[in-house]
Steps between C-alpha positions, in 0.01 A plus 500: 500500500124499475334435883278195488233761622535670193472213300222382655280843481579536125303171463190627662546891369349688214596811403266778650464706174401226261474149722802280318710292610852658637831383476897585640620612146877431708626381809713761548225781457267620795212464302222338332345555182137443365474247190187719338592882536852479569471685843807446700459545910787583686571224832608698766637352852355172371147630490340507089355858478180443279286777432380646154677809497828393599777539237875432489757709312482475149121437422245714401 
């Protein structure tokens, strides 16, 4: 389950490569995912890791 803290950040957070909106593609899944590039940012130990150049396995 999604932390309220989560929930809440995603409302106020904009993806640092192209500034849209982010979402939780799935509960289940550390991670959030930008609505414009497609960027997905890994949520480690609760924290939202954020920056430009981070990638997860499987994009380019």
């Amino acid at each position: 389950m999604t932390s309220v803290k989560i929930t809440e950040f995603i409302k106020i957070a904009a993806c640092p490569a192209c500034n849209a909106g982010i979402t939780i593609p799935d509960e289940s899944a550390p991670e959030l995912l930008c609505l414009g590039c497609g960027r997905r940012f890994p949520i480690k130990e609760g924290i939202p890791v954020m920056m430009a150049d981070t990638k997860l396995p499987g994009q380019d």
